[in-house]
C-alpha positions in Angstrom: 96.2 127.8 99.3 95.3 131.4 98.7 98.7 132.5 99.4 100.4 130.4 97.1 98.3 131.6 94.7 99.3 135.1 95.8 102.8 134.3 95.2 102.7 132.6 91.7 100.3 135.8 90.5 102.5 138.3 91.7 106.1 136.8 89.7 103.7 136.0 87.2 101.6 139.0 86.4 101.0 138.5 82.5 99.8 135.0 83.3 98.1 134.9 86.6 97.3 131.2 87.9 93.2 130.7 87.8 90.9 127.7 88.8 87.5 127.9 86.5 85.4 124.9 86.2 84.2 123.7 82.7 81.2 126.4 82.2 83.6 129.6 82.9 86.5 128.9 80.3 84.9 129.9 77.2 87.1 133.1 76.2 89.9 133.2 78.4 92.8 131.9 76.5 95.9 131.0 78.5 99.8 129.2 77.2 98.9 126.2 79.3 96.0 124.7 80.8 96.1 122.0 83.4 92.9 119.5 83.3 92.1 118.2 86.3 89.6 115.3 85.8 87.8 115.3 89.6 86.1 111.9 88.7 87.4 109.3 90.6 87.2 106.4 93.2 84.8 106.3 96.3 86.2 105.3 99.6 85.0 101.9 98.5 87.6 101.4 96.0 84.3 101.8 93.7 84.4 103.7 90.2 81.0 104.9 89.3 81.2 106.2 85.4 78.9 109.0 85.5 80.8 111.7 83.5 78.5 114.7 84.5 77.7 117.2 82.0 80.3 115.6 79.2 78.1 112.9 78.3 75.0 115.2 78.1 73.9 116.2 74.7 76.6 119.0 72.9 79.3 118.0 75.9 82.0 117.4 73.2 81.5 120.6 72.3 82.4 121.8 76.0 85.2 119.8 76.0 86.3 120.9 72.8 86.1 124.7 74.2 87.9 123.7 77.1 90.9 122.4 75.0 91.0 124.9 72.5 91.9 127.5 75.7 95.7 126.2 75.8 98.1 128.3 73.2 100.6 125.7 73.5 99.3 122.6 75.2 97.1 120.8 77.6 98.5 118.9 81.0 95.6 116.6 82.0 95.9 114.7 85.4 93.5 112.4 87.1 94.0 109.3 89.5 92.2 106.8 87.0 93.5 105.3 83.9 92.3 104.9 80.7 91.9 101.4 81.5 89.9 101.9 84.8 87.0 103.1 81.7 
């Protein structure tokens, strides 16, 4: 909702709220940075384990860029579980 993002930015302005996907993090350093993991179900109920570009070759390494962003720590939320892997 752009206008919640608006609001947040504008009582926020030394830490504006920003959505970037995993290629765009690299140098922008925040306090926190919420994960999303967007992997999930099908309407089938059906989980397919096909990670994207973090199981391709030097994906640890995007991951490890992506973690390193947070100051003071990482809030990662998904709707599968560790065991659903």
């Amino acid at each position: 909702d752009p206008e919640l993002f608006s609001k947040y930015n504008q009582n926020h302005p030394h830490e504006p709220l920003d959505i970037k996907n995993l290629e765009n993090v690299q140098g922008d350093e925040r306090d926190v940075v919420f994960i999303s993991v967007t992997y999930g179900r099908d309407a089938a109920g059906k989980l397919r384990q096909h990670f994207g570009p973090l199981l391709q070759e030097g994906g640890e390494r995007r991951l490890n860029v992506l973690v390193t962003r947070a100051r003071k720590r990482c809030e990662v939320f998904s709707n599968i579980t560790a065991d659903d892997i």
